[in-house]
Residue frames as a rotation matrix with the C-alpha (Angstrom) as fourth column:
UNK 1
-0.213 0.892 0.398 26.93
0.856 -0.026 0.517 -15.19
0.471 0.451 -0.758 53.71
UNK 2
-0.878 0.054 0.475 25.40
-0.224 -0.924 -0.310 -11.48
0.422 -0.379 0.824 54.56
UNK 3
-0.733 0.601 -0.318 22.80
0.111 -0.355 -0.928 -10.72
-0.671 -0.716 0.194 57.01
UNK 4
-0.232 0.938 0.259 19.60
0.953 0.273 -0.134 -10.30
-0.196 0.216 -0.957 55.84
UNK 5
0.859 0.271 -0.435 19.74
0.318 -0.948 0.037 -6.41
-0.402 -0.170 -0.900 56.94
UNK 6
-0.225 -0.852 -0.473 22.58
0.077 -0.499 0.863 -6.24
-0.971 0.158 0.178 55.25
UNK 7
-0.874 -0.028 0.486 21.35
0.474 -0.278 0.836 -6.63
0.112 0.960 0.256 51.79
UNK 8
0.490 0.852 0.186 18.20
0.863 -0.442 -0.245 -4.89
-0.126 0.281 -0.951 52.38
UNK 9
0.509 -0.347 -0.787 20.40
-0.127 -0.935 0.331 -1.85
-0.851 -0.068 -0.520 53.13
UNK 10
-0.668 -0.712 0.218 22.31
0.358 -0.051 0.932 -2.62
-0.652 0.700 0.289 50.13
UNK 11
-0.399 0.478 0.782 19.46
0.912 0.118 0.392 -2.63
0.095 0.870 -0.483 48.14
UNK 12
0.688 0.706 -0.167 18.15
0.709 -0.703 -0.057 0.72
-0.157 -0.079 -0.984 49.68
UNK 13
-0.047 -0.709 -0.703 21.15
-0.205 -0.682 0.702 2.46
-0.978 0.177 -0.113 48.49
UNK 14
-0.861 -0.331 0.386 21.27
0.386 0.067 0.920 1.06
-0.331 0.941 0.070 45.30
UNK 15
-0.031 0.992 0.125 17.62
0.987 0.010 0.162 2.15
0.160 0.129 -0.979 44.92
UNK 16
0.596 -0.029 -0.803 18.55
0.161 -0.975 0.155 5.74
-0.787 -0.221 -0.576 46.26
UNK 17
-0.204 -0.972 -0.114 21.11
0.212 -0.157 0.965 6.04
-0.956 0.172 0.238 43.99
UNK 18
-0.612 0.115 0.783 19.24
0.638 0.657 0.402 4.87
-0.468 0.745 -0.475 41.09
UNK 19
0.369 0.901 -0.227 16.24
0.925 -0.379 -0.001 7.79
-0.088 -0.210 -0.974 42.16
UNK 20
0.245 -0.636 -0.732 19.07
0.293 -0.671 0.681 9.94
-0.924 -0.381 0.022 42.09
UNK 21
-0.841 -0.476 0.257 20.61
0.308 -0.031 0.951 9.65
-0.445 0.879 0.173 38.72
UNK 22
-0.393 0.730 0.560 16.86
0.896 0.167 0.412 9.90
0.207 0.663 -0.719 37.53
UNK 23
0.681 0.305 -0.666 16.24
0.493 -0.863 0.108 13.24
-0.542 -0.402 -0.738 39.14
UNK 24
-0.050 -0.771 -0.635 19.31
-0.037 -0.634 0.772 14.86
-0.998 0.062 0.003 38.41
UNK 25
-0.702 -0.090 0.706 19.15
0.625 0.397 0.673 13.31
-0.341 0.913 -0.222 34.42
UNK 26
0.078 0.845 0.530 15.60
0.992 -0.015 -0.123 14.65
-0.096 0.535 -0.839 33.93
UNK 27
0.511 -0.098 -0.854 16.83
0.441 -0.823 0.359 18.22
-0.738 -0.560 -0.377 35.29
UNK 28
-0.157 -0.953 -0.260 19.85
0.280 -0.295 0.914 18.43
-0.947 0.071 0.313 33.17
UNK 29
0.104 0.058 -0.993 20.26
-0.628 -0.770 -0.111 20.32
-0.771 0.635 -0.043 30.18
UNK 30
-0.538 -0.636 -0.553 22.46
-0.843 0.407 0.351 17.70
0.002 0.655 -0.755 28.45
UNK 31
0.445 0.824 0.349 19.72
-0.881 0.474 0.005 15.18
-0.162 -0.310 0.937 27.66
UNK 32
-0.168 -0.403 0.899 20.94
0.005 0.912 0.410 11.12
-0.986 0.074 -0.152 27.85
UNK 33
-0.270 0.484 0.833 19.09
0.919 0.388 0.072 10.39
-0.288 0.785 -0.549 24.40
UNK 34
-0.316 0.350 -0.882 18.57
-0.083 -0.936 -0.342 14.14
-0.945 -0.035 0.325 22.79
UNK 35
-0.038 0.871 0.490 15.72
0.883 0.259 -0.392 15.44
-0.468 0.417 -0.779 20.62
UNK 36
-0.965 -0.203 -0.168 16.25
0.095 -0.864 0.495 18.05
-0.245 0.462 0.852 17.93
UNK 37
0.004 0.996 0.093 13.02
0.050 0.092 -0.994 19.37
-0.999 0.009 -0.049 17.11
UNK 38
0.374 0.164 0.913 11.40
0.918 0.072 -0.389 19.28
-0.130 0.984 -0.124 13.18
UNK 39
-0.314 -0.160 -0.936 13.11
0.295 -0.953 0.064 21.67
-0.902 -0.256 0.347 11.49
UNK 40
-0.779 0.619 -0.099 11.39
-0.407 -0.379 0.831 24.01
0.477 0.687 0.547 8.64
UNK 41
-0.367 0.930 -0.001 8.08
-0.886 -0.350 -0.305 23.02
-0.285 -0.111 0.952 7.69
UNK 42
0.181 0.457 0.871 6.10
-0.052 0.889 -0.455 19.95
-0.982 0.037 0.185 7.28
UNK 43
-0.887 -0.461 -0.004 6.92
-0.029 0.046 0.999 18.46
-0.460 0.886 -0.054 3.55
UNK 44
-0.285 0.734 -0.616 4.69
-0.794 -0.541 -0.277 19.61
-0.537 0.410 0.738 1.34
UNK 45
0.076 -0.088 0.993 3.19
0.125 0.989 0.078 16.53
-0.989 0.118 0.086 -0.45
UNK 46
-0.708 -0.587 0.392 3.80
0.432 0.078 0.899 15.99
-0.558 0.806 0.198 -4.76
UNK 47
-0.167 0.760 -0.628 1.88
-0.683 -0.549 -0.482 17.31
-0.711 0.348 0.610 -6.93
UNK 48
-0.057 0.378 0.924 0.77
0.357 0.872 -0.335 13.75
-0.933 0.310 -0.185 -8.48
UNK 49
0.847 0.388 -0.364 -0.48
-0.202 -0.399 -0.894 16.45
-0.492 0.831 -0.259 -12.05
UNK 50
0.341 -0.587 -0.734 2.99
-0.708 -0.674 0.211 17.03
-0.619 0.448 -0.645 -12.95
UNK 51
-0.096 -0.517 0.850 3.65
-0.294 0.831 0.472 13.16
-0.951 -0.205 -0.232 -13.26
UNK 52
-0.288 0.369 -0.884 1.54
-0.946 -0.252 0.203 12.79
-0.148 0.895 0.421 -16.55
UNK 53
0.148 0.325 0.934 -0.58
-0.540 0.818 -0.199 9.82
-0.829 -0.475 0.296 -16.76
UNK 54
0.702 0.072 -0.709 -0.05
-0.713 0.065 -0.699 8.97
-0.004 0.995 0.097 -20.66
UNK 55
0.552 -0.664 -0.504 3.45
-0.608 0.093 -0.789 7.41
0.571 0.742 -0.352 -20.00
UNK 56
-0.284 -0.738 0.612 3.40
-0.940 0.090 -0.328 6.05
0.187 -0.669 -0.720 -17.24
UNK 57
0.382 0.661 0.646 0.92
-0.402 0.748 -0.527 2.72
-0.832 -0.058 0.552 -17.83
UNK 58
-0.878 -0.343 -0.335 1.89
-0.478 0.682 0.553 0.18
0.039 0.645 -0.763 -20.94
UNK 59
0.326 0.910 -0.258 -0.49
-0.945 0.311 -0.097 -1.67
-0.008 0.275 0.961 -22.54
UNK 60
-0.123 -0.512 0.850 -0.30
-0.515 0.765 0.386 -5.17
-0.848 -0.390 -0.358 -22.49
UNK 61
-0.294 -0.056 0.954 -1.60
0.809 0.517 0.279 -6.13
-0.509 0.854 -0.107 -25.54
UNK 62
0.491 0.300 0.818 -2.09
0.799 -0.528 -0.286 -3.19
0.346 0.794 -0.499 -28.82
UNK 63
-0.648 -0.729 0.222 -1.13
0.638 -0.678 -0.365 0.35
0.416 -0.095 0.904 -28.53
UNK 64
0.509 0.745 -0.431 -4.12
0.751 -0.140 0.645 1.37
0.420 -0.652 -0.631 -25.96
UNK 65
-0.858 -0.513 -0.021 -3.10
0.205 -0.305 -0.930 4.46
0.471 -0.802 0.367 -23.91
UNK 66
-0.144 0.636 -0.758 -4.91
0.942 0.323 0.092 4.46
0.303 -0.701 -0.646 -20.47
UNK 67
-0.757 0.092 0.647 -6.98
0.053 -0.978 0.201 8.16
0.651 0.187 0.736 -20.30
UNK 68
0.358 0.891 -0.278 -9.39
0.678 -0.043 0.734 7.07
0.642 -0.451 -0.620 -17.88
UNK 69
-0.878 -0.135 0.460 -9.73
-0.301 -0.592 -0.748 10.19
0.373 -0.795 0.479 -15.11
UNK 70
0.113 0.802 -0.586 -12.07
0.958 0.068 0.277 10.00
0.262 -0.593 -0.761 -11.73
UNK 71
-0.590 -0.686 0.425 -12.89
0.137 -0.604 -0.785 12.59
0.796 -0.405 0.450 -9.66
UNK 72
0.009 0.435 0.900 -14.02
-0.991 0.123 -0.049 10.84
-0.132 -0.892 0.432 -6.98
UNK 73
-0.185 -0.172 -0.967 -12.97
-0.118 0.981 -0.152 7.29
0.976 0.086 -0.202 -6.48
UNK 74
0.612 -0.148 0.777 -12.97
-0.737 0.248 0.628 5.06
-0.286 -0.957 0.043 -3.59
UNK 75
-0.416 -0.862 -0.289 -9.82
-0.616 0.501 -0.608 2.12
0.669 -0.075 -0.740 -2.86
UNK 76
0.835 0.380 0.398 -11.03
-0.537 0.401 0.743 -0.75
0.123 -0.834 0.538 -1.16
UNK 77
-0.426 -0.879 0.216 -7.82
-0.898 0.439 0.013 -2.64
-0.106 -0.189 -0.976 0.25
UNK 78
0.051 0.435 -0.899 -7.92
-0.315 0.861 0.399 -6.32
0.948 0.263 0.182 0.34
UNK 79
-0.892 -0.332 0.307 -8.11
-0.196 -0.328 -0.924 -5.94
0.408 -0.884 0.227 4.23
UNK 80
-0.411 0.792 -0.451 -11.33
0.871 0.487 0.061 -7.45
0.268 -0.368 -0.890 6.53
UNK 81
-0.771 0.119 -0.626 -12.06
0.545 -0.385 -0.745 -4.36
-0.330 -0.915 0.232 7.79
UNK 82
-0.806 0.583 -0.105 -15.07
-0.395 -0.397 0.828 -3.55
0.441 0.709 0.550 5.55
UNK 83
-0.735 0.292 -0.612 -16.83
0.079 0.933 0.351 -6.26
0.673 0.210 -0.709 6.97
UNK 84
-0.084 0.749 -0.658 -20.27
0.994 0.113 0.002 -5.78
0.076 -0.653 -0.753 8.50
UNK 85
-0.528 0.025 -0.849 -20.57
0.328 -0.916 -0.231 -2.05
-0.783 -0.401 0.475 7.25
UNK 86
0.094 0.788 0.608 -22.82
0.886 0.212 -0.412 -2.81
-0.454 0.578 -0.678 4.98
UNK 87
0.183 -0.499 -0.847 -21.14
0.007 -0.861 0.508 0.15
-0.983 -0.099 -0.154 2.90
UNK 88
-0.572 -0.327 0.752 -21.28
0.639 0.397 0.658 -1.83
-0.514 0.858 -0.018 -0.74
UNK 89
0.773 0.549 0.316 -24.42
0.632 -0.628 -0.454 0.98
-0.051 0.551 -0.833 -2.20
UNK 90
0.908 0.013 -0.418 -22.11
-0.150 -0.923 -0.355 3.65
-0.390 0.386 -0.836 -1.61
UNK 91
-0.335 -0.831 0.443 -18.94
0.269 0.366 0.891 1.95
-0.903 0.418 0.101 -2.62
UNK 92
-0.728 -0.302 0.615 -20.02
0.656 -0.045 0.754 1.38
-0.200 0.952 0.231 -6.01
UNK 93
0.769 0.628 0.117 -22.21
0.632 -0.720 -0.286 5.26
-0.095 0.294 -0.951 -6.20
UNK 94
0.137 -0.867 -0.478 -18.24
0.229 -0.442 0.867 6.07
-0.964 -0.229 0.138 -6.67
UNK 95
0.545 0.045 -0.837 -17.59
-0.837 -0.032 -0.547 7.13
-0.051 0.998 0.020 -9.97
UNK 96
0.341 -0.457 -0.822 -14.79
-0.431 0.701 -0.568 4.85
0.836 0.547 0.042 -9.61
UNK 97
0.904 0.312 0.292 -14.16
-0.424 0.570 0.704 1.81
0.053 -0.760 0.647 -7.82
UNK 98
0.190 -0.741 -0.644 -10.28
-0.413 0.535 -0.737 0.76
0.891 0.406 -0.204 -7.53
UNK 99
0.852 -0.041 0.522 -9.86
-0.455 0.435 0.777 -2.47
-0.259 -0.899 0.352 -5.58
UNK 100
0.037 -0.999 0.033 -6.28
-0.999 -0.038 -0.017 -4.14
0.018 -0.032 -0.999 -4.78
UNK 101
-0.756 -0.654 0.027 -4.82
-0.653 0.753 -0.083 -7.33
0.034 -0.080 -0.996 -5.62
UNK 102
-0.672 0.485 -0.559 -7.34
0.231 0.855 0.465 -10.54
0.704 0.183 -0.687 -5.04
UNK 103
-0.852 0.510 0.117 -9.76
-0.183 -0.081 -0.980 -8.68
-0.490 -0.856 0.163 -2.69
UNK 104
-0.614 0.782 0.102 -12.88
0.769 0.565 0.298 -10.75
0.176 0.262 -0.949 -3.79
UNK 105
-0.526 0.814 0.248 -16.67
-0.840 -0.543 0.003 -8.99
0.137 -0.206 0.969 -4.00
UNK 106
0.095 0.677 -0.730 -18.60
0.069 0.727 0.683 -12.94
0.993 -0.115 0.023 -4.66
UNK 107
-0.013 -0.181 -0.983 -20.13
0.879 0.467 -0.098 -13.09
0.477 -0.866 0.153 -0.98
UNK 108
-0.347 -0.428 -0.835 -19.33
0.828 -0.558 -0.058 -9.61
-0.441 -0.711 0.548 0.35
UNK 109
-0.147 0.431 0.890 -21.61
0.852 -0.402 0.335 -7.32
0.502 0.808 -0.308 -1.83
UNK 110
0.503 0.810 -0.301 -23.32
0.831 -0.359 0.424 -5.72
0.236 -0.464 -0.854 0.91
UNK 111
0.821 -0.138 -0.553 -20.56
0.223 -0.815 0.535 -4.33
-0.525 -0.563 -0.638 2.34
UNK 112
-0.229 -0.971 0.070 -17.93
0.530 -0.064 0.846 -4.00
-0.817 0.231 0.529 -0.22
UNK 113
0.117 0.506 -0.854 -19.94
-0.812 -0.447 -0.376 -3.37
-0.572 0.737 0.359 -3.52
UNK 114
0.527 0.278 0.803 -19.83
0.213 0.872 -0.441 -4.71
-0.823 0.403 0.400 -6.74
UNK 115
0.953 0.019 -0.302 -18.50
-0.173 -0.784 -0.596 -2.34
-0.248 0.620 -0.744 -8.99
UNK 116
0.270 -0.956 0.112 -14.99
0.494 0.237 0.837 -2.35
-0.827 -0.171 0.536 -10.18
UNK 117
0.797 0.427 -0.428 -13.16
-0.110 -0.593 -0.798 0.29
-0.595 0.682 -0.425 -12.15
UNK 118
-0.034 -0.963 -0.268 -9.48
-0.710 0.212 -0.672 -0.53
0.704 0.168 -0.691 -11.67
UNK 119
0.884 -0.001 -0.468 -8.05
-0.040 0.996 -0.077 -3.33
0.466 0.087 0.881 -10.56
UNK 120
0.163 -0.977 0.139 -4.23
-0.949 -0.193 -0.249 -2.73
0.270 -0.091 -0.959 -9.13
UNK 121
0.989 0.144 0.039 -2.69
-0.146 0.987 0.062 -6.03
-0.029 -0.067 0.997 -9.10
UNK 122
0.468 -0.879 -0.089 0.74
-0.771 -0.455 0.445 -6.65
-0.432 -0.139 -0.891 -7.53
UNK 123
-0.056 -0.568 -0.821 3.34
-0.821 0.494 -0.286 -9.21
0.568 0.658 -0.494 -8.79
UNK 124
-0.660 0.230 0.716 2.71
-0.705 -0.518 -0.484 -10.57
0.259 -0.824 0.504 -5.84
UNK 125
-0.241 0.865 0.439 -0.92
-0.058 0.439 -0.897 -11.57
-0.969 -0.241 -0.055 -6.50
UNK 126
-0.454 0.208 -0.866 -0.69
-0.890 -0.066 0.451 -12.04
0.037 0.976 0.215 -10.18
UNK 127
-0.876 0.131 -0.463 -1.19
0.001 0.963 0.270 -15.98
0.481 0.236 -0.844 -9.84
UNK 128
-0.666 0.745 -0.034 -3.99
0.542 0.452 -0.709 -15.68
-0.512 -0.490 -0.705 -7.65
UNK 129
-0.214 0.650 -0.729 -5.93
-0.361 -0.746 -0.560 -13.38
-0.908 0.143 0.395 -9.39
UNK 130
-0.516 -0.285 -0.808 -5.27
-0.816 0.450 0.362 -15.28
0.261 0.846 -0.464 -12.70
UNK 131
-0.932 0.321 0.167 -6.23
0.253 0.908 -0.333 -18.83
-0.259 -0.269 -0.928 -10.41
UNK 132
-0.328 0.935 -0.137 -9.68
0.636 0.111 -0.763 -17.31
-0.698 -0.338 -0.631 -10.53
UNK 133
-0.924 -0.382 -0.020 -10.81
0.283 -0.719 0.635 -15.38
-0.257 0.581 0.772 -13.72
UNK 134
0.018 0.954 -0.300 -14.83
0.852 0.143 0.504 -15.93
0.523 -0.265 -0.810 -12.57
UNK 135
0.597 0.381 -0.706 -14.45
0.780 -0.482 0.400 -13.67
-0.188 -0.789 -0.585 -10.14
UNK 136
0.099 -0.424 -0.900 -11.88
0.118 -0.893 0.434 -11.07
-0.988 -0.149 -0.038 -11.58
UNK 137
-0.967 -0.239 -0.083 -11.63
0.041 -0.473 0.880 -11.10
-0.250 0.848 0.467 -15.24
UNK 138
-0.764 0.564 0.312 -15.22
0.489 0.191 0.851 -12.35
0.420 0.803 -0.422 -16.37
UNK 139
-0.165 0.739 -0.653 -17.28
0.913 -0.137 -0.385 -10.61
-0.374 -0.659 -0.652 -13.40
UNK 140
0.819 0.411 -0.400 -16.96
0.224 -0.872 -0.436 -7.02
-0.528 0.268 -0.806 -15.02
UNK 141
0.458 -0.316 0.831 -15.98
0.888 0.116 -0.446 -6.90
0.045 0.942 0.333 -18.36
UNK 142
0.661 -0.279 0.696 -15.38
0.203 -0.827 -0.524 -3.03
0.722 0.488 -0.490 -17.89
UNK 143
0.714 -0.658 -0.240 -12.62
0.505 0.246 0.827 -3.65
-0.485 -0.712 0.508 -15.31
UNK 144
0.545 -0.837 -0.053 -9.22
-0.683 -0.407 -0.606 -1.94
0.486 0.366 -0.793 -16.15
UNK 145
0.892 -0.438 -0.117 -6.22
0.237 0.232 0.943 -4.03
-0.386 -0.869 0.311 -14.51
UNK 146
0.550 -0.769 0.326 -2.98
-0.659 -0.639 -0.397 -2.30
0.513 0.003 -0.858 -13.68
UNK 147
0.887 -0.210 -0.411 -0.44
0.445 0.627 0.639 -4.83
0.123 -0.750 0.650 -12.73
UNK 148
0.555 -0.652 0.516 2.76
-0.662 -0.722 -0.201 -3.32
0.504 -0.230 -0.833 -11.09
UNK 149
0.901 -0.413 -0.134 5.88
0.375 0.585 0.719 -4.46
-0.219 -0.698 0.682 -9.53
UNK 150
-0.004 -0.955 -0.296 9.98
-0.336 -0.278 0.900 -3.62
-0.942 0.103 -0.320 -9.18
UNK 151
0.470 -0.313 -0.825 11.17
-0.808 0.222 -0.545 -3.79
0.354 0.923 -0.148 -13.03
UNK 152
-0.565 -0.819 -0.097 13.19
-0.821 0.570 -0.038 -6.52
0.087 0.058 -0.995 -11.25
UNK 153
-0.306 0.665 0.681 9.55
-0.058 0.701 -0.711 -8.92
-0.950 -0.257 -0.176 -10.02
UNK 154
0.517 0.856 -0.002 8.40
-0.099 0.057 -0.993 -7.98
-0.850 0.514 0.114 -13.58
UNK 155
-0.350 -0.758 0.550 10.12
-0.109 0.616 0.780 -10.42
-0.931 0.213 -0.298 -15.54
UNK 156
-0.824 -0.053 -0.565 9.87
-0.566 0.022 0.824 -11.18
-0.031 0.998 -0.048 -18.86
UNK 157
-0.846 0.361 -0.392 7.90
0.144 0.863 0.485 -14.55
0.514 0.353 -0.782 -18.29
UNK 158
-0.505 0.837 -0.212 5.58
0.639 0.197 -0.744 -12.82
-0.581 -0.511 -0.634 -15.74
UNK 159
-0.283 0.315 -0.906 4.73
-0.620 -0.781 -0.077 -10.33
-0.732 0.539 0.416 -18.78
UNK 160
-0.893 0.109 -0.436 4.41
-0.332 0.495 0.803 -13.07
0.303 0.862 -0.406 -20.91
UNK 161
-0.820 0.572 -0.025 1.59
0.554 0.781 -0.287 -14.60
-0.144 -0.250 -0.958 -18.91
UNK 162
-0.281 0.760 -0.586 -0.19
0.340 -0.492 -0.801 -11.63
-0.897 -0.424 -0.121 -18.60
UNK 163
-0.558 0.219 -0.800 -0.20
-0.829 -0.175 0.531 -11.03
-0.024 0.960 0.279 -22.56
UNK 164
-0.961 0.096 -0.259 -1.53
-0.029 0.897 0.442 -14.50
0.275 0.432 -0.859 -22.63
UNK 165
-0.596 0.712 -0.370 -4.23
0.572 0.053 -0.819 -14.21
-0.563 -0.700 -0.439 -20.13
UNK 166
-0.353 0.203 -0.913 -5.11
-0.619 -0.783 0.066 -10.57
-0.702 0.588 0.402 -22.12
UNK 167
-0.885 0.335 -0.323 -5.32
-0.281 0.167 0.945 -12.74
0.371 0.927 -0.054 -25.39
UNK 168
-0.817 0.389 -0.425 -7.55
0.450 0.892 -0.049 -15.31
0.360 -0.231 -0.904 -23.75
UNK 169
0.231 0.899 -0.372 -10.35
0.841 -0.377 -0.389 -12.70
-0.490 -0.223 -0.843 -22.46
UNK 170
-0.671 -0.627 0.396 -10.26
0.725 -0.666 0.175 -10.42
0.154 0.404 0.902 -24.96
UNK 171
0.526 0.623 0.578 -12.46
0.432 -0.782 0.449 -7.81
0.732 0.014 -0.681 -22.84
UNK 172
0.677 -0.388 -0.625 -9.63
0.724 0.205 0.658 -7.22
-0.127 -0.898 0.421 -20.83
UNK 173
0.675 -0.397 0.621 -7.92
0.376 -0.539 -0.754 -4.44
0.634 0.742 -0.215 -20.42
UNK 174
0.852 -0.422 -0.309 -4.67
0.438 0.253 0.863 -4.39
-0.286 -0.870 0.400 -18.95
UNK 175
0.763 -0.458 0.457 -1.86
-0.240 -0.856 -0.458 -2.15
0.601 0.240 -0.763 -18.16
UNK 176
0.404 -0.751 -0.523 1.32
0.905 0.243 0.350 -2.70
-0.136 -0.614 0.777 -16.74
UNK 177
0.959 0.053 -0.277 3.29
0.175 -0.881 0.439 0.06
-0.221 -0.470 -0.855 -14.98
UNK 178
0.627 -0.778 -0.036 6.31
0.073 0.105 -0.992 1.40
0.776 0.619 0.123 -16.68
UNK 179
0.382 -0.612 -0.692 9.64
0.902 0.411 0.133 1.28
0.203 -0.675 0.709 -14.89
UNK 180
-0.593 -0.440 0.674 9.91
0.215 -0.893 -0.394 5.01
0.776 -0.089 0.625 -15.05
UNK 181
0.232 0.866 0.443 6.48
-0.569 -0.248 0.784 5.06
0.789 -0.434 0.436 -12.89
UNK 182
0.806 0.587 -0.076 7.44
0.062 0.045 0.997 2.92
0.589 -0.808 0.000 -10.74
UNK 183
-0.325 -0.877 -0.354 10.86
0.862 -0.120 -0.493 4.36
0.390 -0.465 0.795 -9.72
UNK 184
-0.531 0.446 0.720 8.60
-0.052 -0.865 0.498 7.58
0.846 0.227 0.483 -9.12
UNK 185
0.616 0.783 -0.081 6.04
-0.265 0.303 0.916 5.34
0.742 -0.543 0.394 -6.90
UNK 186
0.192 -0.895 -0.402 9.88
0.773 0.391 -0.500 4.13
0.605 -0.215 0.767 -5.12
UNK 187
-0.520 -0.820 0.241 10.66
0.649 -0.562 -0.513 7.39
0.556 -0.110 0.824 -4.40
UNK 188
0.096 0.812 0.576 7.10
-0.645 -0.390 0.657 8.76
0.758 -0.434 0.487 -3.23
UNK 189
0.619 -0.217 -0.755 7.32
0.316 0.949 -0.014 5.56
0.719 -0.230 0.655 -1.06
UNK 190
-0.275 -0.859 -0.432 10.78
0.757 0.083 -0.648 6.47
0.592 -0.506 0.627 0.33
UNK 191
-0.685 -0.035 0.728 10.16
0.094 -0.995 0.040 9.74
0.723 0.096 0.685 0.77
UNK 192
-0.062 0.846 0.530 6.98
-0.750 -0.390 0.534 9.33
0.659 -0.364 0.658 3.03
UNK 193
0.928 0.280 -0.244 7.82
-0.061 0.761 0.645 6.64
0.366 -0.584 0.724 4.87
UNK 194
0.068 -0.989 0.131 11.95
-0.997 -0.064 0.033 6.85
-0.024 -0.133 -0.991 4.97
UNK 195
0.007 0.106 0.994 11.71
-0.157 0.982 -0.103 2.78
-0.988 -0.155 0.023 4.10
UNK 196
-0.509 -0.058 -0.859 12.68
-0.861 0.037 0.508 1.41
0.002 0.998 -0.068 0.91
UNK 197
0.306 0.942 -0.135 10.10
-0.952 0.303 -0.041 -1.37
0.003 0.141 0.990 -0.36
């Protein structure tokens, strides 16, 4: 067994040593873990116009093409963080109101709104939004809903439901995203995040 003062002194060398390497490292040219800065300029972001909106939406039932423009919307997420900002007047003084997936308004006027222009509804949250058609199909007839997903989630049989649903309120109007759009949304996606979905 060692002394006692022997391993402290061990340890106070290995500790000098250690203080060392970290001085001398931070000093050195040749970095452990090097950092190229950004080069060029900051990517410039798409130009969303060029996409054309005509071709990129499918009706679900007839031969509807979706022409609504805003210019000036708001996006509520389906995310608590509205809550207690009593923010629902100017929500729905938006021209347009597009809210995501099964975020609910019954209950939460004050500070969400009421309004709804678009709908976006992933594959996702098709069934739940469907479970409940009080609170998302019949609450505002002029609703638009855009469901979306990989060409591989949007299956045949989840297109079939949603025609069905469509028949079954027939003030619904619903769009599914084409697979050219959303290899577009993919690539906007990649592109800004470096993460495939």
């Amino acid at each position: 067994p060692c002394p006692q003062s022997q391993r402290a002194a061990a340890l106070g060398v290995l500790f000098a040593l250690i203080t060392l390497l970290i001085i001398y490292s931070s000093g050195s040219r040749s970095e452990v873990f090097p950092y190229s800065p950004l080069r060029g300029s900051a990517r410039r972001p798409p130009d969303l116009k060029k996409w054309g909106v005509k071709s990129g939406y499918l009706p679900v039932c007839g031969n509807k093409t979706l022409t609504a423009r805003c210019h000036q919307c708001v996006v509520v997420t389906s995310s608590s963080h509205l809550l207690g900002t009593r923010l629902g007047t100017a929500i729905d003084g938006a021209e347009c109101t597009i809210r995501m997936n099964d975020a609910p308004t019954t209950g939460y006027e004050a500070d969400v709104g009421n309004k709804t222009s678009f709908r976006v509804v992933a594959h996702s949250s098709l069934y739940r939004v469907l479970k409940r058609p009080q609170e998302f199909v019949n609450k505002t007839p002029e609703t638009i809903f855009i469901f979306w997903g990989p060409p591989a989630k949007m299956q045949k049989s989840l297109l079939k439901i949603i025609q069905r649903v469509s028949a079954s309120f027939p003030n619904m109007t619903a769009y599914v995203v084409s697979p050219g759009r959303m290899k577009q949304f993919d690539d906007l996606f990649r592109g800004e995040t470096g993460k495939d979905r």
